[in-house]
C-alpha positions in Angstrom: 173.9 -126.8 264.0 172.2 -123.9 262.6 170.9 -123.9 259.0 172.9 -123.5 256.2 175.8 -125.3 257.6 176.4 -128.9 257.0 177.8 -131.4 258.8 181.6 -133.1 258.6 180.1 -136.1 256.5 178.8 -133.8 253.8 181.8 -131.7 254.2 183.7 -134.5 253.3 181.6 -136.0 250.8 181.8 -132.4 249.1 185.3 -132.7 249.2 185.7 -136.4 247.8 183.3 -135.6 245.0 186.3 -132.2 244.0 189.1 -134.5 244.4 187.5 -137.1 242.2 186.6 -134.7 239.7 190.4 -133.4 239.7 190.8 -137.0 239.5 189.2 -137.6 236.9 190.7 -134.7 234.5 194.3 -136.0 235.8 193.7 -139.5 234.7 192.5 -138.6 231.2 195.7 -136.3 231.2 197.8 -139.3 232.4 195.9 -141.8 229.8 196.5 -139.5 226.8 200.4 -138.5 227.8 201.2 -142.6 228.0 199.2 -144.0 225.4 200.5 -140.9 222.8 204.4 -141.8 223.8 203.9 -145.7 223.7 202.4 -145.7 220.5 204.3 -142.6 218.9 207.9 -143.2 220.7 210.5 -145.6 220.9 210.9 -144.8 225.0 210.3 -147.7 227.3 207.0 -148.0 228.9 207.9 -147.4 232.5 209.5 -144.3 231.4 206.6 -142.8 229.1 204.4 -143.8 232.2 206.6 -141.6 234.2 206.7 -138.4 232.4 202.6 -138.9 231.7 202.3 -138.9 235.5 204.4 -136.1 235.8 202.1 -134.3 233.3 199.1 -135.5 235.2 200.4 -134.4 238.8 201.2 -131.0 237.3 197.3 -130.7 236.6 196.4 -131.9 239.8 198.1 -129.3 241.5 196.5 -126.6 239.7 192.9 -128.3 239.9 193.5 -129.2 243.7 194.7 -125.8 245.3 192.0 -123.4 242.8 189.2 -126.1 242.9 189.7 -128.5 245.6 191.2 -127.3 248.6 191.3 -123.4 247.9 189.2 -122.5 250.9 192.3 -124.0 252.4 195.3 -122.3 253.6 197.4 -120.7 251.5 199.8 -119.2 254.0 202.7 -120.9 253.2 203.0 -121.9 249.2 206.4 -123.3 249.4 206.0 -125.8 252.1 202.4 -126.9 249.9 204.0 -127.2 246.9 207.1 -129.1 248.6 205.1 -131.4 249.9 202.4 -131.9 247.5 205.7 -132.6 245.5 206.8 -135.3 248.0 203.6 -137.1 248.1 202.9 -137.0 244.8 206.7 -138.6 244.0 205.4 -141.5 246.5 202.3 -141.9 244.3 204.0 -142.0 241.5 206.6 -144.5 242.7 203.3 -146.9 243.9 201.8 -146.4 240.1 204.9 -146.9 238.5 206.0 -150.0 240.6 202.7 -151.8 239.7 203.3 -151.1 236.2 207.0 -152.3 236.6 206.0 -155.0 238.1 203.3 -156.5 235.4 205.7 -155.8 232.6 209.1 -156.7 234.0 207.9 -159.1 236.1 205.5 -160.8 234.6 205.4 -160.0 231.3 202.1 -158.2 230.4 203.4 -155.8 228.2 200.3 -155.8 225.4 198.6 -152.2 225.2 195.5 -153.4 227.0 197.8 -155.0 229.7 199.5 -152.0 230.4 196.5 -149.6 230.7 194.5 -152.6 233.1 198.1 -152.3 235.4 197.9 -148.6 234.8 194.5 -148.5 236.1 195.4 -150.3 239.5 198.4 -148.4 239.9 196.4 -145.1 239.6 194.1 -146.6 242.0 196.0 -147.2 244.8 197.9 -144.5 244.2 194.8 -142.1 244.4 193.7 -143.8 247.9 197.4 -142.8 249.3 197.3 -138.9 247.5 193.9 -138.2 249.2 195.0 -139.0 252.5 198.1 -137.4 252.5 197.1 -134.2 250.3 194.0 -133.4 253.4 196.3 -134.4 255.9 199.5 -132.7 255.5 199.2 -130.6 252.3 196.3 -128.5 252.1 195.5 -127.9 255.8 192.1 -127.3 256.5 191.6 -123.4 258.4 190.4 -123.0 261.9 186.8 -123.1 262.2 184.4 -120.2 262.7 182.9 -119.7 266.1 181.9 -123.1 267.2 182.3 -125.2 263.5 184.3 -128.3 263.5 187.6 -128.3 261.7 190.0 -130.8 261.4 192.6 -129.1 262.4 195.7 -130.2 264.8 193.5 -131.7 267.7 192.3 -134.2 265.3 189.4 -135.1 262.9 186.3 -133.5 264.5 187.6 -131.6 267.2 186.7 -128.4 267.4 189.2 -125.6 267.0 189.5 -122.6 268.7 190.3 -119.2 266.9 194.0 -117.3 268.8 192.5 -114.3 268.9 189.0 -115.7 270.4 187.8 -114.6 274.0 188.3 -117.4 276.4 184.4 -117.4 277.9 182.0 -116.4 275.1 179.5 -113.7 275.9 175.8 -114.7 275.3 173.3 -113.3 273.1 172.4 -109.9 273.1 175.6 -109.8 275.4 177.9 -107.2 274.3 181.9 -108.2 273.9 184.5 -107.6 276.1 186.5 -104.8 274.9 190.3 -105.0 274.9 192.2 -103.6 277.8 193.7 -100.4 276.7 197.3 -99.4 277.4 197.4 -95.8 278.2 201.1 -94.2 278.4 
């Protein structure tokens, strides 16, 4: 490795610590939403829970493509958003069942009940949004000249660039120049 570069451990560790701290300001946002419409509204909890989530995943998507991942590609803006959509809707279906669950099913339905059921939803949740958001929504770019991406060949592998020579020249070496097509 040469200096200044880091390895994929502190690459990901760099990226855990952004997507926590997107985290982080989407919880609060999901916290304040639910708690402000259960104590301010006469809508059911599951449903105030749903529309603070929304709220939340809303944020996340801005905080995740311009903080998180925007060294990421940005190519195709439909398909992200489309499937940042998709996964999100499971995580939200995962924080909303757990919720369901404790209140419907059991019968914890006191404020402090709610937000301890909230919490584990959002938890588990948050494990399945981080693995599918690096894996399928914000693809990581090809590497440059020798890094390791993980790219389609899998985590660590390295990636090679289309448009890169097939043997590499050495140092000092000067690069093969493009055949030209005279007419």
């Amino acid at each position: 490795m040469e200096p200044g570069s880091e390895g994929p451990f502190k690459r990901l560790a760099r990226e855990v610590a952004k997507f926590g701290a997107v985290g982080v300001v989407g919880t609060v946002v999901n916290f304040a939403v639910s708690n402000l419409l259960w104590h301010l509204t006469s809508l059911q909890a599951v449903r105030a829970n749903v529309i603070a989530t929304i709220v939340a995943i809303a944020c996340n998507y801005v905080g995740f493509r311009y903080f998180t991942y925007r060294d990421r590609d940005k190519s195709a803006r439909t398909k992200e958003l489309s499937l940042f959509l998709a996964f999100s809707l499971v995580g939200l279906v995962i924080e909303n069942g757990i919720l369901f669950a404790a209140i419907y099913g059991f019968g914890w339905d006191s404020s402090l009940q709610r937000n301890v059921f909230k919490v584990l939803g959002i938890g588990i949740a948050t494990l399945f949004r981080f693995w599918s958001y690096r894996s399928w929504v914000f693809k990581a770019l090809p590497a440059e000249d020798g890094d390791e991406a993980e790219g389609e060949g899998g985590a660590g592998e390295p990636v090679a660039k289309a448009d890169a020579p097939l043997i590499e020249p050495q140092r000092g070496e000067p690069l093969p120049r493009p055949k030209q097509h005279v007419s």
